[in-house]
N, C-alpha and C positions, 0 to 999 in steps of 0.2 A: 699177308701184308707185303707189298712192295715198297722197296728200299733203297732211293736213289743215294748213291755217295758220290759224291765230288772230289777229285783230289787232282792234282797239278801233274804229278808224275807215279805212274804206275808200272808193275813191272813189264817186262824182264828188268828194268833199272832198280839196281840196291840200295834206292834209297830208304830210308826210317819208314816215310811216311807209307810206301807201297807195301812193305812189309805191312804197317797197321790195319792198313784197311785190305789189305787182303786177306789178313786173319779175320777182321771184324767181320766181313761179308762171309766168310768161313761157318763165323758164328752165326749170323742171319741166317746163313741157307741151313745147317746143322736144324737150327728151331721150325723148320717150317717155312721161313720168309720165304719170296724172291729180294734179292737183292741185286742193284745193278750198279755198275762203277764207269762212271764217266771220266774222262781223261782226256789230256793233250795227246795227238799223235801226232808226233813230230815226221818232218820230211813228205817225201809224195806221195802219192797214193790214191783211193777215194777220200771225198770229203767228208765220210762217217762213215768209221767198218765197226760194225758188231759181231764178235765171235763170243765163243762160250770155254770158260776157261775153270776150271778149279770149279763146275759145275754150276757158276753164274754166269750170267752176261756181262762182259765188259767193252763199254762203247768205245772205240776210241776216235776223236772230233781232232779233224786235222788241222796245225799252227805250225808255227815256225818252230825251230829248236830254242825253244826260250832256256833254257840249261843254259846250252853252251855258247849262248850270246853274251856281246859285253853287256857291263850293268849297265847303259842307259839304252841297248835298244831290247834289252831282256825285260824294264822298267815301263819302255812303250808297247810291248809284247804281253805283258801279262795285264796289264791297264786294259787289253783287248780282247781277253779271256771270255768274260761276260757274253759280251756282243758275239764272237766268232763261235763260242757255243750254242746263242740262241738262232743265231741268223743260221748255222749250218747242221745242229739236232731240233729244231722246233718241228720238224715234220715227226719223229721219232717220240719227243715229248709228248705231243697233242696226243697221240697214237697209244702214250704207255702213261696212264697218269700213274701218278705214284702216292703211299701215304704217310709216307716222312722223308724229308731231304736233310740227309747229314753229308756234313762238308768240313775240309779240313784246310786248316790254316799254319804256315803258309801254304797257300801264297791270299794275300789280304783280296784278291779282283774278282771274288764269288757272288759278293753281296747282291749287285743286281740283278744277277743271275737266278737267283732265292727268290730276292722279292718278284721276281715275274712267275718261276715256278709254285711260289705258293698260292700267287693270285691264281693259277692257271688249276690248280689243284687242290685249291681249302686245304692243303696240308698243315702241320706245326715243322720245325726246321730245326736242329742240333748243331752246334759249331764245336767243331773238334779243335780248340786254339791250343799249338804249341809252341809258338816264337812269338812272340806280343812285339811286333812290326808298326812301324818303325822305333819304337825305345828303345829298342835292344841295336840295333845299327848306330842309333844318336849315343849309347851310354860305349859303343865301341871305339867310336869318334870314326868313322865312314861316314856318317850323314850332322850336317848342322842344319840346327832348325834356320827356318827361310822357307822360301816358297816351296821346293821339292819337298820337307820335312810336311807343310800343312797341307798338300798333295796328299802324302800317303796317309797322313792321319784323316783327311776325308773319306778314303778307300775303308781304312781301318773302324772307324766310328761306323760305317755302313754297314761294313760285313756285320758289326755286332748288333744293329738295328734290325737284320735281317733276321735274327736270331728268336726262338723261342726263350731257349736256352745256350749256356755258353759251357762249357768242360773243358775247368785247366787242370794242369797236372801236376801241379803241388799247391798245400794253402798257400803256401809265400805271394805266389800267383793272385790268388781271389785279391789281395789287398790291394794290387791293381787299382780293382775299378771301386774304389774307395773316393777316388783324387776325383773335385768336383765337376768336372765336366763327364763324371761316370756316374757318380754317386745316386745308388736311387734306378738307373733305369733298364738296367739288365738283370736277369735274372743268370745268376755263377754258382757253380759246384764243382767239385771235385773230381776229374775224373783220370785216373791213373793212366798211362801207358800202359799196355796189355802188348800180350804174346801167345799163341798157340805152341802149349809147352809138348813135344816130341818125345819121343823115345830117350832112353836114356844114352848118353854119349857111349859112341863107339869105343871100345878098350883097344890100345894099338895097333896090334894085329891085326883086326876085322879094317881098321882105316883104308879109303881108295886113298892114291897120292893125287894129291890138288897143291902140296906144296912143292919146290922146289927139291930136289936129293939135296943137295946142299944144305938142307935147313935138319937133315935128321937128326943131327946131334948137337942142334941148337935150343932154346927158350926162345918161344918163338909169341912175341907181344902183337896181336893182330889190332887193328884199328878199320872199321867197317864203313862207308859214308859219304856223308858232303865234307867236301876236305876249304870249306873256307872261311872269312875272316870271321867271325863268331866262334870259330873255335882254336883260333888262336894257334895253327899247324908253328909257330915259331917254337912253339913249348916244346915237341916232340924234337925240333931239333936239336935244342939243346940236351934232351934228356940224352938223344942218339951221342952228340955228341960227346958228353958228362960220362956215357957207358962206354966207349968207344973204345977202352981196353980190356972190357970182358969179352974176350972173342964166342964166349957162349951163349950172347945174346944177338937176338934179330928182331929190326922190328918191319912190320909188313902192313901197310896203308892200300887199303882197297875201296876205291871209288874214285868221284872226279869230284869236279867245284871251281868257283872262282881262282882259289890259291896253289891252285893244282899245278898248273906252270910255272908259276915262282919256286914252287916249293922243288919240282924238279930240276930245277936249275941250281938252288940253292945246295941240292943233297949231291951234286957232279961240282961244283966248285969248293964246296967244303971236304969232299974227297970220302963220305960216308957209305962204306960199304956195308955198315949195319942199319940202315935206312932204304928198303925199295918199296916204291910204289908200284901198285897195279891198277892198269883199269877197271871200270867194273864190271861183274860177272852176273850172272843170273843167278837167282837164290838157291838153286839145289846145290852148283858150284860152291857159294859163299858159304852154307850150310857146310860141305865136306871140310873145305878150308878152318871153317869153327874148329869141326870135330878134331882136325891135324894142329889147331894152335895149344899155347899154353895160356897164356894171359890176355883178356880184353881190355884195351884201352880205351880211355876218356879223356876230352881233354875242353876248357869251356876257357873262354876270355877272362879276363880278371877285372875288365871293364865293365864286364853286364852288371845292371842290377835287378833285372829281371830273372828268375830261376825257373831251373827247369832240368827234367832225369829224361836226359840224352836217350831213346829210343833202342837205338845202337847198344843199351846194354843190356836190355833183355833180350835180345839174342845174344849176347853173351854169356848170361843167365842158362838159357835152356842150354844151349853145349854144356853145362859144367866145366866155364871159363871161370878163374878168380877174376877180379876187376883191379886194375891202378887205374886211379884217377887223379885229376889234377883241377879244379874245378874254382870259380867263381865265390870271393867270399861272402858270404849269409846262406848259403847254397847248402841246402837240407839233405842233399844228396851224400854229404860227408859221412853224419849221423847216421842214414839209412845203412850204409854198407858196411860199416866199420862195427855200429852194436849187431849189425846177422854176421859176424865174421866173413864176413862174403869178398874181401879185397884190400885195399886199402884206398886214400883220398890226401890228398894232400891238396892245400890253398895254392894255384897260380900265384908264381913266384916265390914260393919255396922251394927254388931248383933243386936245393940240397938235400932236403927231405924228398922229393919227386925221385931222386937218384938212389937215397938209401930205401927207400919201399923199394923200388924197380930190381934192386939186387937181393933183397933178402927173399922178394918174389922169386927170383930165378935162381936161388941158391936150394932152395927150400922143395924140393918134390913133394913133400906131404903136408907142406902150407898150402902149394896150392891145389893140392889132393882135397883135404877138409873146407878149403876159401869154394874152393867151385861147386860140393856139393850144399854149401851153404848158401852157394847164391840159387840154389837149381828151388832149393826150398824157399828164400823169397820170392820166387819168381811165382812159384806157386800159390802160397799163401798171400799173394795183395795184387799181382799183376797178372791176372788171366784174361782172355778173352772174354769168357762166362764172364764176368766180375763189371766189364767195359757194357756189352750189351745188354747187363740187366739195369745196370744206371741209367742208360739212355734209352731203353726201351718203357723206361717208370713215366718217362712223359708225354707216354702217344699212349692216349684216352683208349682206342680199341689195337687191342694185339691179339686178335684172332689171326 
């Protein structure tokens, strides 16, 4: 079976989403599938290059750098997703029909894209939703409802129209589309964050250095990512700050985002030399750096009321990282890690408690000896790959 996936940004970029669907199509090819992954390519080049990468094909349809655009011409740039993909792969399409299109959300501008592909293909279509766009921007206070708000809810109502089915990743989520203008006409389940779980973490010794020498004799909190306002980068400053007389702690932000320039400006005026950021790296790199850290961080708004288990921690997971968290309250993800002894969580705006977990984390060598291989075992037991493609593979009629 052929296996179109969608997704906005794939690698060499460390984002969540590239990581998922590269393991996912990991898993399509493993069973048999072909699976193929369509993508923005940002900058110049040809107007479609198809290479073969991790043993599938992956398309990539060239756009502007919608990333590292401001939000209103990144807003008119992904609005044109759809279109710049049909108008510049429809030769490629016609040529490769496919017999499921799964797509991942964000970014919400797939939907007509789906509905053309499915006319084009009798296929059924999967939506991978993990940020519920725009509520989650209106419950941050970035977006007021008004025009631009019922904008993106027409984007967003479409993509979900385009849908067979829909996979969110926690129940909190499904209750969503409860609210009457949902109610009744989508078909929602469950479908977890997955990860292709690795070999077991390297033991010191064996480690290459991907971190800095300065960091050997530190606690070293790594943070993986999109560095912007949904996840609230102000928290981390404080915590940096709050810590900022244990000299045994470091903490290390790796990726880029909207808040990424503030936040660098922020960590050279407040004079934090246990706060650096990096660019991002490609996943083998990000992968070594795992295996050199001590602790994986989280960290979610306190404004959302949408929930959802940050991507970013299952790869924190398979290194046999403990987790601190800091997360959103109703947010399920507290429970999850706290009864697998897998970390700790603490509700955004509990600076204080955010400060005491972060230290008796870094105090503690065989806290987070036992926390990490306690996360390696939930990672295992609910968040596999296997786990992701048998849920979504239950609703395509033939899987020969």
């Amino acid at each position: 079976m052929r296996i179109l996936l969608l997704v906005d940004c794939y690698h060499p970029q460390p984002k969540s989403s590239a990581t998922l669907i590269g393991d996912l199509a990991g898993e399509f090819l493993r069973r048999g599938h072909e699976p193929i992954v369509a993508t923005p390519g940002p900058g110049q080049g040809p107007r479609i290059r198809s290479t073969v990468e991790d043993g599938f094909r992956v398309l990539r349809i060239r756009t502007p750098d919608i990333k590292k655009a401001s939000r209103i011409r990144r807003g008119v740039c992904e609005a044109r997703l759809s279109r710049t993909f049909w108008k510049r792969g429809r030769g490629f399409f016609r040529s490769n029909p496919c017999d499921l299109v799964v797509y991942y959300s964000p970014t919400i501008f797939f939907g007509p894209l789906v509905e053309r592909l499915k006319r084009l293909w009798g296929c059924p279509s999967y939506l991978i939703l993990r940020d519920i766009f725009p509520q989650w921007a209106i419950d941050a206070g970035i977006l007021r409802e008004g025009l631009v708000a019922r904008c993106f809810r027409h984007y967003e109502r479409r993509q979900y129209r385009a849908a067979d089915v829909i996979g969110v990743e926690c129940p909190a989520n499904v209750r969503y589309f409860d609210r009457p203008e949902l109610a009744g006409r989508h078909k929602v389940e469950v479908l977890h964050n997955w990860a292709r779980i690795h070999d077991a973490r390297h033991p010191p010794r064996d480690r290459p250095r991907e971190l800095p020498a300065e960091y050997a004799d530190k606690v070293v909190f790594i943070y993986g990512g999109n560095i912007g306002v949904a996840q609230d980068m102000d928290n981390v400053l404080r915590l940096a700050e709050n810590v900022a007389g244990e000299t045994a702690i470091q903490f290390l932000l790796v990726g880029d985002g909207s808040e990424a320039p503030r936040l660098r400006r922020a960590v050279r005026e407040r004079g934090l030399a246990n706060l650096a950021i990096r660019p991002p790296v490609d996943q083998a790199t990000y992968r070594r750096m795992l295996d050199e850290a001590d602790v994986g961080l989280i960290t979610l708004d306190a404004k959302l009321k949408t929930f959802n288990y940050p991507s970013k921690m299952l790869g924190y997971m398979d290194a046999g990282l403990p987790i601190l968290g800091s997360v959103n309250p109703g947010n399920s993800l507290k429970e999850l890690i706290e009864d697998a002894a897998a970390g700790q969580v603490r509700i955004n705006g509990d600076d204080e408690g955010l400060r005491r977990a972060a230290l008796e984390l870094a105090m503690d060598a065989q806290l987070r000896r036992s926390a990490g291989e306690n996360a390696r075992r939930l990672l295992a037991g609910r968040f596999s790959a296997a786990a992701a493609a048998d849920t979504i593979l239950a609703h395509v009629p033939d899987r020969t």
